[in-house]
N, C-alpha and C positions, 0 to 999 in steps of 0.2 A: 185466198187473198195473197198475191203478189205484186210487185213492178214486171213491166213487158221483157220480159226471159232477157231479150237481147244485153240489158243492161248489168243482167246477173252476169252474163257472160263477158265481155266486156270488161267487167269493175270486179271480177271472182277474185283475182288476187292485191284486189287494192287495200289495204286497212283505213283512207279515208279518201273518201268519194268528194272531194272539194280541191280545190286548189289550194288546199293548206297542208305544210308541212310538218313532221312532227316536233319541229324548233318552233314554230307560227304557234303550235299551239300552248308547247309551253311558255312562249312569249304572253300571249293571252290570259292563260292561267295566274300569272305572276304580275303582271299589270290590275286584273280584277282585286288583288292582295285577300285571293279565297282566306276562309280560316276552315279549320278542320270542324266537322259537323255539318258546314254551309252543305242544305240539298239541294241538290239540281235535279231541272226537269228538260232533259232533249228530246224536242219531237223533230222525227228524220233521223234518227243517230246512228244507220246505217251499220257499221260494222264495229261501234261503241270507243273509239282511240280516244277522243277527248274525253270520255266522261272515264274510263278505264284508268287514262292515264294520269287523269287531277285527281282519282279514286288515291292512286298510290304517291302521288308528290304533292297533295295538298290535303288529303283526310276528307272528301267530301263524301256525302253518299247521294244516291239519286237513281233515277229509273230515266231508260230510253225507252222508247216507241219508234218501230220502224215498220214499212210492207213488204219490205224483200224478208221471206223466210231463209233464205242465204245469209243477210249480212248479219240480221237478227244471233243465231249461232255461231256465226262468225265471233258476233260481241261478246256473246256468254263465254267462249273458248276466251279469247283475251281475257278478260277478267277472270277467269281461271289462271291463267297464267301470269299475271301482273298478280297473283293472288289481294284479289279486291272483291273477289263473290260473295261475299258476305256483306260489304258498303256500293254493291248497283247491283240492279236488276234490267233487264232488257226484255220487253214487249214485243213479241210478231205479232203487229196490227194496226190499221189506220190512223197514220197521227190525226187526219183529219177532224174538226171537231174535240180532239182529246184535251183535256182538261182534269186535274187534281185537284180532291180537294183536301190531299195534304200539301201546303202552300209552298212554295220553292222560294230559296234565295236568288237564285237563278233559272231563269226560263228560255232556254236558247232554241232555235230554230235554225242550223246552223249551212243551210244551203238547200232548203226544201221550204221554201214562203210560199209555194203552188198551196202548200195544207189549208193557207187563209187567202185564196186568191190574190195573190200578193203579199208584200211585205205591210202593208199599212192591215189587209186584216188576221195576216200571222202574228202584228205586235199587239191586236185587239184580244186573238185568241190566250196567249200567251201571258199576257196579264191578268187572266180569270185563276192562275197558278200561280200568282209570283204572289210573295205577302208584303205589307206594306216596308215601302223601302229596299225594295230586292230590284234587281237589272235584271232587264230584257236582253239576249243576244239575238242578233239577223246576221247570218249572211247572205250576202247580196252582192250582185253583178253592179256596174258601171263601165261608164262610155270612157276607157283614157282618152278616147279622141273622138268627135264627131264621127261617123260614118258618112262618106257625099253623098249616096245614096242609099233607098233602099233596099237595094240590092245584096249591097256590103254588110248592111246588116243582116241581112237573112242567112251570109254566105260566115255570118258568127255564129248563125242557129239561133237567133231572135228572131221574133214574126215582125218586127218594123222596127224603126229607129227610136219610137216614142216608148219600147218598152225597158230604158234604162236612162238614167242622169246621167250626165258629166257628175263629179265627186263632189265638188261643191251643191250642187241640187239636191244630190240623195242626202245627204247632211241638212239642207234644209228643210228638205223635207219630211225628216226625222220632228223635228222643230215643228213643225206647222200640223202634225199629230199628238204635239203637247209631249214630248219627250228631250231632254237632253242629250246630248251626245254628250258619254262620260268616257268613255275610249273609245279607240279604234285600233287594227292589227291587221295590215292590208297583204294581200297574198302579193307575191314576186314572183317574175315570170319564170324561175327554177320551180315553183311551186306547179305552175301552170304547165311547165314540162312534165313535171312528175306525176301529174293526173294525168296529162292526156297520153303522152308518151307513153307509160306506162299497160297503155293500152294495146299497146302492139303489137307487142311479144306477146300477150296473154290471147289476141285473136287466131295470131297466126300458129303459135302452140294448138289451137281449140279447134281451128280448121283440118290439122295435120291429125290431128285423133276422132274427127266427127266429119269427114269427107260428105258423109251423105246425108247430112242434120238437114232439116226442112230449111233453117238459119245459115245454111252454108253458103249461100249465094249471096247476100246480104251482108256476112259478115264480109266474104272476101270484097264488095263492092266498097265496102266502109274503110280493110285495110289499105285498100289500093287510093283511096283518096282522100283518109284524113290527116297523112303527114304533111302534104301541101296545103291543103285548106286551112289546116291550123296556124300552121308556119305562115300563113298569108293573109291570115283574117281574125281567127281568134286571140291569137299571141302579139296583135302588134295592135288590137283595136280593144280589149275586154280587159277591165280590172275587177277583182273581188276582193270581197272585204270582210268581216266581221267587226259590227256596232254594236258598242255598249249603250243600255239607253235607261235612262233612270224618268221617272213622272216629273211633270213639274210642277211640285207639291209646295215648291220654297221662292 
């Protein structure tokens, strides 16, 4: 059980695979006003930075789930070294479907809502975990701007126009699944540099030492054309976010 190699390869030396930075996160962290004990549940936690690092600046504990056996190890090493291994655990295995039934104060899904075919049934998944009165987090894509066609939006790596809100919609539509919007902590496009960007160097290093990988041909196609496509479509048209979202019980 993995993700498609390419993206091991690609994201191998990222510590978080989102357009969030590690300020973003502890902005996030400190807006929730976690208390120490609060458990969290990440499914997608990739290479574990968030839950590692509220493990060591806010006392919480919790378990990730992830399918890259890469980032998965990735996480445990962090949390060995933020020494927090003993307040998280990190899973290699399909968050898909996964569910706790030790209940979390936190349930985040923090850039992987594919696990519930979208965000509306990652926030379904995701509250089978949370106990009563805990937050949901999602991160999620939005439109800063209309795309004119859809062309433009395929050329951000969406399959059509319809598969994200202007910022205003996705907030509604948080609302119209019976959730609040209790914060929000919206990524910047330094952030968005520093995920994709950071992509670059880590290919063109991988090409220079793997000449003859079955993936050589692919990756060099990819580096040669994603510093303009980004620079021209993802970076000037795509916002991402992370939403806080509590029931609306009251």
């Amino acid at each position: 059980m993995d993700i498609p190699r390419i993206f091991n390869i690609t994201e191998s030396a990222h510590r978080i695979h989102n357009p969030f930075t590690p300020e973003k996160f502890a902005t996030l962290g400190a807006a929730l006003r976690l208390e120490a004990g609060t458990r969290v549940l990440d499914l997608g936690s990739g290479s574990g930075e968030m839950l590692c690092t509220w493990a060591r600046d806010h006392g919480v504990t919790g378990t990730g789930v992830d399918m890259s056996q890469l980032f998965t190890e990735q996480a445990r090493l962090r949390a060995k070294e933020l020494g927090v291994a003993d307040r998280v655990k990190f899973i290699h295995g399909d968050a898909t479907g996964y569910f706790s039934d030790e209940k979390a104060g936190v349930a985040a899904c923090v850039g992987a809502t594919w696990i519930g075919g979208g965000f509306a049934g990652t926030i379904e998944l995701l509250a089978r975990s949370l106990r009563p009165g805990g937050i949901i987090l999602v991160g999620e894509p939005y439109w800063r701007r209309l795309p004119a066609t859809e062309d433009v939006a395929k050329a951000c790596l969406a399959h059509s126009i319809s598969d994200f809100f202007l910022l205003p919609g996705l907030l509604a539509s948080f609302g119209r699944l019976g959730y609040d919007v209790v914060e929000m902590v919206l990524a910047n496009q330094d952030g968005w540099d520093r995920y994709e960007a950071a992509k670059w160097l880590t290919m063109r290093r991988w090409l220079e030492a793997n000449p003859g990988d079955e993936l050589a041909k692919d990756i060099r196609s990819q580096l040669t054309s994603e510093p303009e496509r980004y620079a021209t479509y993802t970076r000037e048209y795509l916002g991402w976010g992370v939403f806080a979202l509590m029931s609306r019980r009251y």
